[in-house]
C-alpha positions as CSV (number, residue, x, y, z in Angstrom):
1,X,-25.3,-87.3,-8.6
2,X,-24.9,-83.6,-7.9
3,X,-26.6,-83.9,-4.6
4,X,-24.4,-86.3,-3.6
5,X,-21.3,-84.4,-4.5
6,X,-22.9,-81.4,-2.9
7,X,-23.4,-83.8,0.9
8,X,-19.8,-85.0,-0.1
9,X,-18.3,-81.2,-0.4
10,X,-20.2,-80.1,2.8
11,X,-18.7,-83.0,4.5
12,X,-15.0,-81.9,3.6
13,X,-15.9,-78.3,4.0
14,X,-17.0,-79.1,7.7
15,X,-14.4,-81.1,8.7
16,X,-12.0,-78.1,7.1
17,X,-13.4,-75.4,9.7
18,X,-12.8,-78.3,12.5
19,X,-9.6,-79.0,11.6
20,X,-9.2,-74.5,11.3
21,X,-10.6,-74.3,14.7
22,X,-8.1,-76.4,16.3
23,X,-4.7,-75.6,14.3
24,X,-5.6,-71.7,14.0
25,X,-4.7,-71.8,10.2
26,X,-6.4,-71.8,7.4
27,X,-7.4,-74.8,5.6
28,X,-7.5,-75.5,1.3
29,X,-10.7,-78.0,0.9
30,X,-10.1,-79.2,-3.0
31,X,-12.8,-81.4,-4.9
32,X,-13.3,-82.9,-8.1
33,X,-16.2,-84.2,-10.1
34,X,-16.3,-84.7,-13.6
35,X,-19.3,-82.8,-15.5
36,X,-21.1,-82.4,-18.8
37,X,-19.5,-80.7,-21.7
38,X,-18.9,-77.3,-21.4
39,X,-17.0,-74.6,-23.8
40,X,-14.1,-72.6,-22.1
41,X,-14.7,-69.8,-23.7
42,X,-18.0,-68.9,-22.2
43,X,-17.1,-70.3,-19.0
44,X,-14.4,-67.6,-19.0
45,X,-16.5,-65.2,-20.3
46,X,-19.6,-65.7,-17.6
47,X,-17.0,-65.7,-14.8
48,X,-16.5,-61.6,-15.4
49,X,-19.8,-61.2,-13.7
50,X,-18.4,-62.5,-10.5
51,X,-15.8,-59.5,-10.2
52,X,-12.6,-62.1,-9.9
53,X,-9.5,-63.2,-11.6
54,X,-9.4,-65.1,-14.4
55,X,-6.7,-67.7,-16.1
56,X,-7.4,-69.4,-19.2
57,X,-4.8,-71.9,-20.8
58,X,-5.7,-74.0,-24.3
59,X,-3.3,-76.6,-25.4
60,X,-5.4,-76.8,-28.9
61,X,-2.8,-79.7,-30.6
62,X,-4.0,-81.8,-27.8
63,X,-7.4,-81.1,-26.9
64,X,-7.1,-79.6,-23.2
65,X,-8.2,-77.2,-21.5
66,X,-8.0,-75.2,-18.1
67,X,-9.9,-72.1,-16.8
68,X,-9.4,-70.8,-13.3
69,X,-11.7,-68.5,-11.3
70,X,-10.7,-66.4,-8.4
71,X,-8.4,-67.3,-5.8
72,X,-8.2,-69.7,-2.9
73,X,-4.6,-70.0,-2.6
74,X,-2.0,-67.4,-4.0
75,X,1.5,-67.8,-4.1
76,X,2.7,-63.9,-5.0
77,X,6.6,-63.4,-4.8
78,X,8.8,-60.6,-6.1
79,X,12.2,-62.4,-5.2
80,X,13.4,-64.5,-8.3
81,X,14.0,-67.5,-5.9
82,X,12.7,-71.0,-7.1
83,X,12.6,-73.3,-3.9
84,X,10.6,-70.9,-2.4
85,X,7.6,-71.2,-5.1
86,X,8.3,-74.7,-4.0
87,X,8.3,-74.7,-0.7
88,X,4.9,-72.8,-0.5
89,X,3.8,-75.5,-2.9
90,X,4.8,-78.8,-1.1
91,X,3.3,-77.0,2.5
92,X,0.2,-76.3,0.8
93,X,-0.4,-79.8,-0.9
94,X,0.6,-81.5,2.8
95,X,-2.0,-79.2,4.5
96,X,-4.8,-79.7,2.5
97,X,-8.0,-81.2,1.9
98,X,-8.1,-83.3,-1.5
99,X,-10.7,-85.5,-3.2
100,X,-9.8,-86.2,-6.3
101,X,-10.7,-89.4,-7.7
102,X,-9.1,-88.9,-11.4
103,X,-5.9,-87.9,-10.8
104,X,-6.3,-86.8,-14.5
105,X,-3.6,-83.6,-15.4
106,X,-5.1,-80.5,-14.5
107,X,-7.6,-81.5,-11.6
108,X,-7.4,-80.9,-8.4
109,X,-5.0,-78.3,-6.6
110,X,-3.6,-76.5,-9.5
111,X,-1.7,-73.3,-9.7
112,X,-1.6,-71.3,-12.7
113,X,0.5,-68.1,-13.3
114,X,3.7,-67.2,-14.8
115,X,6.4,-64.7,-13.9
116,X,8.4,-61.8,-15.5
117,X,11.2,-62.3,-18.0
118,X,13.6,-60.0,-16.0
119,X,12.7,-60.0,-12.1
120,X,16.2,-57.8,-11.5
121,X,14.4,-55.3,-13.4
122,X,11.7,-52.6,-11.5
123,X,8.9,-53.1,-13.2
124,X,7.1,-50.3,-14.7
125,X,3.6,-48.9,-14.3
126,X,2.5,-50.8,-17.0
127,X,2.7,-54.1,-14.9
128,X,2.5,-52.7,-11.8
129,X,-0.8,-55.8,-11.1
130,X,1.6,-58.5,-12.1
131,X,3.6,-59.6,-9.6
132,X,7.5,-61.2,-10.8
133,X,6.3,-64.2,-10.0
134,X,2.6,-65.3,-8.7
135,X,0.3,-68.8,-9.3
136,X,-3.1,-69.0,-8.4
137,X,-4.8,-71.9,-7.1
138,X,-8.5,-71.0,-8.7
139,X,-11.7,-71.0,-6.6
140,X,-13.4,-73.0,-10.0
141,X,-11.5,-74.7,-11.8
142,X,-13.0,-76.4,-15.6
143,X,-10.2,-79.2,-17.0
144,X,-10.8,-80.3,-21.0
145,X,-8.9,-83.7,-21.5
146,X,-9.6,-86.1,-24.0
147,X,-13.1,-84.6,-24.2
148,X,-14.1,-85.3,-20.7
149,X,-14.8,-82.0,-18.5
150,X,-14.0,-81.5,-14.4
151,X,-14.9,-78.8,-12.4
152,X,-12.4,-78.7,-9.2
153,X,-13.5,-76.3,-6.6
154,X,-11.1,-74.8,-4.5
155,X,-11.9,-73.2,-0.7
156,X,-10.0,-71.2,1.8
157,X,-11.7,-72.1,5.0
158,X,-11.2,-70.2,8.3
159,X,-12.2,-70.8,11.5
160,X,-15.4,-68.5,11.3
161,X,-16.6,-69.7,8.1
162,X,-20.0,-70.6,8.1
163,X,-20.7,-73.9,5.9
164,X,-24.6,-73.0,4.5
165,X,-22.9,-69.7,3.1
166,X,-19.9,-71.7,1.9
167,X,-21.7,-74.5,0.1
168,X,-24.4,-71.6,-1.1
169,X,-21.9,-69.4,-3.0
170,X,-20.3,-73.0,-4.5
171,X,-24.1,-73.9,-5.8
172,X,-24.1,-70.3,-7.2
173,X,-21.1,-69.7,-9.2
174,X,-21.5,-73.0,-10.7
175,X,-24.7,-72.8,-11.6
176,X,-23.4,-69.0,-13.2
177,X,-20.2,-70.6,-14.9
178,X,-21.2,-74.2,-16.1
179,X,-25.1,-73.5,-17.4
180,X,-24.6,-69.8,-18.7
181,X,-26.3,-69.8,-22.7
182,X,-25.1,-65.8,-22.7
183,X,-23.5,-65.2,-26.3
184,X,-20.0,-63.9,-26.8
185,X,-19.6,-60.4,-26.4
186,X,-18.3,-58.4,-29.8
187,X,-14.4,-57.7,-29.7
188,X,-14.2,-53.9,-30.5
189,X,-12.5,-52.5,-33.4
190,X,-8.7,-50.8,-33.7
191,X,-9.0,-47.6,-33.1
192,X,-4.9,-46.7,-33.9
193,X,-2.3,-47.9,-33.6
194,X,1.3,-46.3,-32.1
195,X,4.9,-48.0,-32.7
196,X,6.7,-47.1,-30.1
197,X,10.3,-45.0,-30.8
198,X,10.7,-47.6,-34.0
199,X,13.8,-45.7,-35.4
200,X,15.5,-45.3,-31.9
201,X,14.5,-49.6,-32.0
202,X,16.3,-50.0,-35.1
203,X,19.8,-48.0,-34.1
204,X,19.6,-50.3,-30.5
205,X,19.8,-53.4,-33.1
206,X,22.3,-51.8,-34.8
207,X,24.2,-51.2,-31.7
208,X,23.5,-54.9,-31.0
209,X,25.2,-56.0,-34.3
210,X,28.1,-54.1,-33.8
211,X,28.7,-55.6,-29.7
212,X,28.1,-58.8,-31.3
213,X,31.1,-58.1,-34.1
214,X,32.9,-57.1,-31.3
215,X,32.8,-60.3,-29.6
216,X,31.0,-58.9,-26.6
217,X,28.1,-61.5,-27.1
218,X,26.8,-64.2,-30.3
219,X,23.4,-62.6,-29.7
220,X,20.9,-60.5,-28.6
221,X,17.1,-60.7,-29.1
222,X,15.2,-57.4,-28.8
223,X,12.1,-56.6,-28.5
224,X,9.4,-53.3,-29.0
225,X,6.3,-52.4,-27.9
226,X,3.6,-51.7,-30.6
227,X,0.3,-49.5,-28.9
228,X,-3.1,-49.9,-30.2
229,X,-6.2,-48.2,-29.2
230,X,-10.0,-49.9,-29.6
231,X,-12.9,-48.4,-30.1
232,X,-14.1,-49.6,-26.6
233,X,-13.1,-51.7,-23.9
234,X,-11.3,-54.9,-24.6
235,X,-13.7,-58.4,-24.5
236,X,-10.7,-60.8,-23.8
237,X,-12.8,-63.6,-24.1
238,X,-13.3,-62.8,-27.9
239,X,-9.9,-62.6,-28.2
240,X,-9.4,-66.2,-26.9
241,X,-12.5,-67.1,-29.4
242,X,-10.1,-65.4,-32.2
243,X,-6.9,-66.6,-31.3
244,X,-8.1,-70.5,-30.8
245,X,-9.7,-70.2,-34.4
246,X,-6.5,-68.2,-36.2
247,X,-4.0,-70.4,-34.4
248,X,-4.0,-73.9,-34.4
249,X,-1.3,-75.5,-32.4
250,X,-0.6,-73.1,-30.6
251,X,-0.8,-72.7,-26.7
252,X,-3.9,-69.8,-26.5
253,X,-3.8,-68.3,-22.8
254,X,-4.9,-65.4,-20.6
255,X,-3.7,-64.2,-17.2
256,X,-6.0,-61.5,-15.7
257,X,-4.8,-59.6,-12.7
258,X,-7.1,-56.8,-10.9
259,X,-8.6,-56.1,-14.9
260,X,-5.6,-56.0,-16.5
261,X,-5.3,-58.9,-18.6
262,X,-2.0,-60.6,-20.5
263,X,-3.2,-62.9,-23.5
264,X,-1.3,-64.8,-26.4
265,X,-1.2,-67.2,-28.9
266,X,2.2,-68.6,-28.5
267,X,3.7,-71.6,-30.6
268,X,7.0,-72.2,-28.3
269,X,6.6,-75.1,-25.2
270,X,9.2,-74.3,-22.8
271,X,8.5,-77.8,-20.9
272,X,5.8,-80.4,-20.2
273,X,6.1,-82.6,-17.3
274,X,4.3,-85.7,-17.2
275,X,5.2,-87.7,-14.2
276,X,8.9,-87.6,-14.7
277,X,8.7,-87.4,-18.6
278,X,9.7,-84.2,-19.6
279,X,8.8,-82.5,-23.1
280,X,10.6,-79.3,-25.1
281,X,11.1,-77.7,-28.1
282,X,13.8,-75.8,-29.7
283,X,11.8,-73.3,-31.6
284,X,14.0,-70.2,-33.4
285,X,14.2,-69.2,-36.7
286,X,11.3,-67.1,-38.6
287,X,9.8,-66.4,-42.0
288,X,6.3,-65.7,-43.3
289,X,4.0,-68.2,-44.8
290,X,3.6,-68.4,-48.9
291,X,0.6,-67.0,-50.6
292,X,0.5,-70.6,-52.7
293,X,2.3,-74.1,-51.6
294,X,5.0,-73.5,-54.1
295,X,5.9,-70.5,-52.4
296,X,5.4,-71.8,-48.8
297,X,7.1,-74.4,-49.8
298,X,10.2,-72.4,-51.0
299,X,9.7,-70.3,-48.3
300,X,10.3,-73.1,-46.2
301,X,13.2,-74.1,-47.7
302,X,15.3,-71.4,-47.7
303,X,14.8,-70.7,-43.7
304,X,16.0,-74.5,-43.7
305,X,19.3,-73.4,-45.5
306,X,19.4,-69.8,-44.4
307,X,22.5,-69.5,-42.0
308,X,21.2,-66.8,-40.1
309,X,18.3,-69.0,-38.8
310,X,20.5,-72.4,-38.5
311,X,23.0,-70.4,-36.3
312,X,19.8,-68.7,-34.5
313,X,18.6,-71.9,-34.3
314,X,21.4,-73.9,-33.1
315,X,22.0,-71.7,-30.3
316,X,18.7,-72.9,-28.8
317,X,19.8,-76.5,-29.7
318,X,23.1,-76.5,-27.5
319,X,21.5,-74.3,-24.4
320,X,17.8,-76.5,-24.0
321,X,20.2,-79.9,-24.0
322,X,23.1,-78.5,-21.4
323,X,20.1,-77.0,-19.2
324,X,18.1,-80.6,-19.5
325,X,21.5,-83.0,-19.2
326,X,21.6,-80.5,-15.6
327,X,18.9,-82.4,-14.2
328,X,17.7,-85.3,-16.9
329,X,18.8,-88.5,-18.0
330,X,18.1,-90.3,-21.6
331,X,18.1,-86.5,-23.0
332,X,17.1,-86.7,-26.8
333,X,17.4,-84.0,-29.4
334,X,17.5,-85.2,-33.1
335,X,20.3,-83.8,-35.0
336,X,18.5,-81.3,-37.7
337,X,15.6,-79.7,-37.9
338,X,12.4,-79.7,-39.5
339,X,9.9,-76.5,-40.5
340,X,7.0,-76.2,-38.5
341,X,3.9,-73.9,-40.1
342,X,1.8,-71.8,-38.2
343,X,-1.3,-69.6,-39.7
344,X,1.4,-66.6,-39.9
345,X,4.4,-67.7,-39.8
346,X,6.9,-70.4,-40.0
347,X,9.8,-72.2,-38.1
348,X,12.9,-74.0,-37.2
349,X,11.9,-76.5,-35.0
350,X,13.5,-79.7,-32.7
351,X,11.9,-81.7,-30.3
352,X,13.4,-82.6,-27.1
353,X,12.8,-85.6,-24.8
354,X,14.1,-86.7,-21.4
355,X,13.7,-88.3,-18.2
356,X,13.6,-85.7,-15.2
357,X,15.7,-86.9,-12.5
358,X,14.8,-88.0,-8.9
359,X,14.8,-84.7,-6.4
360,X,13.9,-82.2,-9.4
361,X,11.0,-80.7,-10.1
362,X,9.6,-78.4,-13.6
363,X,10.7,-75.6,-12.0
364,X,14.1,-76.3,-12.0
365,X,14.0,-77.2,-15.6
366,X,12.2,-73.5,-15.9
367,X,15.0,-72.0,-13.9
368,X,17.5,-73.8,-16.5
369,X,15.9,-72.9,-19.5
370,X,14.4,-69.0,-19.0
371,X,15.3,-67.7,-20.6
372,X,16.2,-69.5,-24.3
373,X,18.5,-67.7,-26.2
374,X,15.1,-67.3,-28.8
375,X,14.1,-64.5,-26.3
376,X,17.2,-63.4,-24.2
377,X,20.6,-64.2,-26.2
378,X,24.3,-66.1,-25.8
379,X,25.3,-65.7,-23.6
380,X,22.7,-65.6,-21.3
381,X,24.4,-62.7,-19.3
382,X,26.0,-61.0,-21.2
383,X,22.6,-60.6,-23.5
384,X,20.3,-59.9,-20.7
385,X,22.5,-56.9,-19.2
386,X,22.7,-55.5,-22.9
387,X,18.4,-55.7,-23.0
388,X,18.8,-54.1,-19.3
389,X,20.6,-51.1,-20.6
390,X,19.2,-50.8,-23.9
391,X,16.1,-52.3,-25.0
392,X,12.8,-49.2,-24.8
393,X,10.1,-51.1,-22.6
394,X,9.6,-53.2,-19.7
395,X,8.7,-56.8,-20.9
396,X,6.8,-57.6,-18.1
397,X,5.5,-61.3,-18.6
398,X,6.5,-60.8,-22.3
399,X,8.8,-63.5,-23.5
400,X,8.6,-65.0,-19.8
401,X,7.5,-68.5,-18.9
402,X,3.7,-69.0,-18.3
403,X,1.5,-72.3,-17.7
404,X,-0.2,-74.7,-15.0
405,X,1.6,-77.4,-12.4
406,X,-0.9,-79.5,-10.1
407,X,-0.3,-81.8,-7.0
408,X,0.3,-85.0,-9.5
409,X,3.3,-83.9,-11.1
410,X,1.7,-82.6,-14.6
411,X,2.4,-79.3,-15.6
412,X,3.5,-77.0,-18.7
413,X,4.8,-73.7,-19.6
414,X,5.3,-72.1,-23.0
415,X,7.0,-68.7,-23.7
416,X,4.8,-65.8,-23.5
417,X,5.0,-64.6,-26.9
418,X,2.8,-63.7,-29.7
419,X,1.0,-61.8,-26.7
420,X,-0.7,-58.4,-25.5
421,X,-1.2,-56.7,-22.4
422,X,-5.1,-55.7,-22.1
423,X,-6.0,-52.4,-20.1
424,X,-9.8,-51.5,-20.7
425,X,-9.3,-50.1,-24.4
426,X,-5.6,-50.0,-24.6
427,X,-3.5,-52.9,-25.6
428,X,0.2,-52.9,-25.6
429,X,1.5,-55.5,-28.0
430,X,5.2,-57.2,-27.9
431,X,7.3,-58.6,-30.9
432,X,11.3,-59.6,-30.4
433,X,13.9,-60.9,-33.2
434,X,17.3,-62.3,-32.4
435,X,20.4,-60.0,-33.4
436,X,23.5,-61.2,-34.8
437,X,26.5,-60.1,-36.6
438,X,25.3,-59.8,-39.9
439,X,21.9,-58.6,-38.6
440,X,19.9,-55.8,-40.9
441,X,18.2,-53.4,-38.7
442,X,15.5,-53.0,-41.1
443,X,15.1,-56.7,-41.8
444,X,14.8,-57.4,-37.9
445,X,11.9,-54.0,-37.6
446,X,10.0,-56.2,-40.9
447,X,10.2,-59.3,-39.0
448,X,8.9,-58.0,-35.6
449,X,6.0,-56.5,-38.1
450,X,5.4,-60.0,-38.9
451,X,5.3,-61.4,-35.5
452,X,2.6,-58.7,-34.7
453,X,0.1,-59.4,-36.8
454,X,-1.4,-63.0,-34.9
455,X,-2.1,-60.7,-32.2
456,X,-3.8,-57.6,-34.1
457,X,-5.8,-60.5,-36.2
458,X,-7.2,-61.6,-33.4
459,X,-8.0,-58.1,-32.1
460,X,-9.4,-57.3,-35.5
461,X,-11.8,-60.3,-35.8
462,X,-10.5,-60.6,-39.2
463,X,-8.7,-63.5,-41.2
């Protein structure tokens, strides 16, 4: 079987330099075979020997999985313009090279990526390897779904490319990513920990409150950076270990750019696409779990009652059902709704359904929707130029749409939140709470303490 797919693969990869030879442009040669099992983890973690990128995305409610290594394709843009991601997309899926007998979600030509929550803004030297926008299509690609594995690989071919090295390195770095029995590195331990400017934090949510009394917006979510030192340099990949055992249903992911690396556990879809089904969820209002059910219960209750949260909450309501009635029909939103527990935390939450209309595609629905007013505001403007002017870091990716799309018309983003920016043995954590007019500057700094701790769990190794 694996010789075969190996003659098969040389095949496509020969007829890719051909075809480069005579159009004088490169040429993306995609293939897919499904494999045995294989954790995604350690396939994440063994790819660090081969000196590349790395992506890693876990849905765990629904059992899949993707993990990207290197780069065949990039699509890299600093321009906040949608049809151009687009455009770059739909060229690249007409020029290439597919075999993909599946056609499962998550094979094939996939890009994976995200982009930066503010693109107006000049990003700081703290993101200076993330780009405001950029999807990879991986070299090797591993696909989880419904316990089935595939391995997609993914070749640029030129003109000069010579096939024995091409189908050599492809024999290599599977055999390196799909049979490696290396153990888990050790996550280091916190070293310290540095808040950064808390008390100048807590007078900008004051100043917040008091725009928002004076009708200049509803609200305004803020966020603050929280520094922490290890002992040595950051293992991601133990981090992903952590966060997929600390937070169930959650979306566990890890965009790695030039060594810097941006991971998360986030519990907040932004949209699934599935064909032309779409799939949100309006997810705002906060409050810590109960140390027994009667108080989680209780707990629960009260954030279901708590107008605060409701108005926080509604807001997200009205903005994800305009943005999907844009370019949806039979939009669905039930009218209250329910508390959802995490490990940490707890929320509001509504589910939305809809059908995406003929001509669109997931990044409009992104375009719509980032960002909610659970990380920006309402309205949307008038929030963001406040954050502009006043909030104390650069968000980077923080709070900003991140995910997969492939050439079927599957795809999903959450909002990057619950989520850290790796730099060798530094690690700059985010947390953000929504301001309104009856907001308590110290309540909001308590909550954002809350909101940090998934994170510094999972950076601990502790429960």
């Amino acid at each position: 079987m694996i010789e075969v797919k190996l003659k098969s693969f040389e095949s496509l990869l020969s007829k890719a330099i051909t075809k480069a030879k005579t159009t004088e442009y490169n040429q993306l040669v995609s293939m897919t075979e499904e494999i045995h099992e294989v954790d995604p983890v350690r396939f994440f973690a063994s790819a660090k020997t081969l000196s590349m990128d790395r992506v890693f995305w876990t849905s765990t409610s629904e059992q899949f999985s993707i993990v990207g290594v290197g780069c065949a394709w990039n699509i890299e843009l600093e321009e906040n313009r949608t049809e151009t991601i687009e455009n770059h997309w739909q060229q690249l899926l007409d020029e290439a090279i597919i075999d993909n007998p599946y056609q499962v979600p998550g094979t094939g030509v996939v890009g994976l990526g995200g982009m930066s929550f503010d693109p107006s803004v000049r990003k700081s030297s703290l993101w200076n390897k993330f780009s405001h926008r950029s999807f990879q299509v991986p070299n090797v690609l591993l696909t989880k779904h419904n316990a089935r594995n595939y391995l997609t690989i993914n070749l640029q071919v030129k003109a000069n490319d010579d096939l024995q090295e091409l189908t050599e390195w492809v024999e290599q770095s599977k055999d390196i990513l799909v049979n490696s029995s290396e153990r888990l590195p050790e996550c280091a331990g916190i070293a310290r920990q540095q808040e950064i400017a808390p008390d100048k934090w807590k007078q900008t949510v004051k100043l917040a409150a008091d725009k928002i009394k004076a009708h200049a917006a509803q609200k305004i979510v803020l966020a603050r950076e929280l520094r922490v030192t290890m002992t040595d340099d950051v293992q991601v990949a133990s981090i992903l270990r952590n966060l997929l055992e600390k937070q169930p249903d959650s979306y566990v992911f890890a965009v790695e750019r030039a060594g810097d690396c941006f991971v998360g556990a986030s519990p907040e879809r932004l949209v699934k696409q599935d064909n032309n089904q779409l799939f949100s969820v309006c997810l705002a209002g906060t409050a810590p779990r109960g140390k027994t059910e009667a108080e989680d219960r209780e707990i629960g209750e009260n954030l279901l009652h708590d107008d605060k949260n409701r108005s926080e909450h509604d807001f997200v309501v009205k903005m994800i059902r305009q943005s999907m009635e844009a370019y949806c029909d039979a939009v669905h939103v039930p009218e209250t709704p329910v508390i959802h527990p995490f490990r940490n935390l707890q929320h509001l939450y509504t589910p939305v359904t809809a059908q995406l209309k003929r001509g669109y595609s997931i990044f409009d629905i992104i375009e719509k929707l980032h960002p909610t007013p659970a990380l920006g505001g309402v309205p949307r403007e008038a929030s963001k130029d406040f954050i502009r002017k006043h909030e104390q870091l650069d968000r980077g990716w923080y709070g900003a749409p991140v995910g997969w799309f492939d050439s079927n018309r599957n795809g999903e983003f959450a909002v990057a939140i619950r989520s850290g920016l790796v730099q060798g043995d530094k690690v700059s954590l985010f947390a953000g709470c929504g301001v309104v007019k009856d907001s308590d500057p110290e309540a909001e700094y308590k909550e954002t303490m809350i909101k940090f701790r998934p994170m510094l769990s999972a950076l601990e190794g502790r429960q």
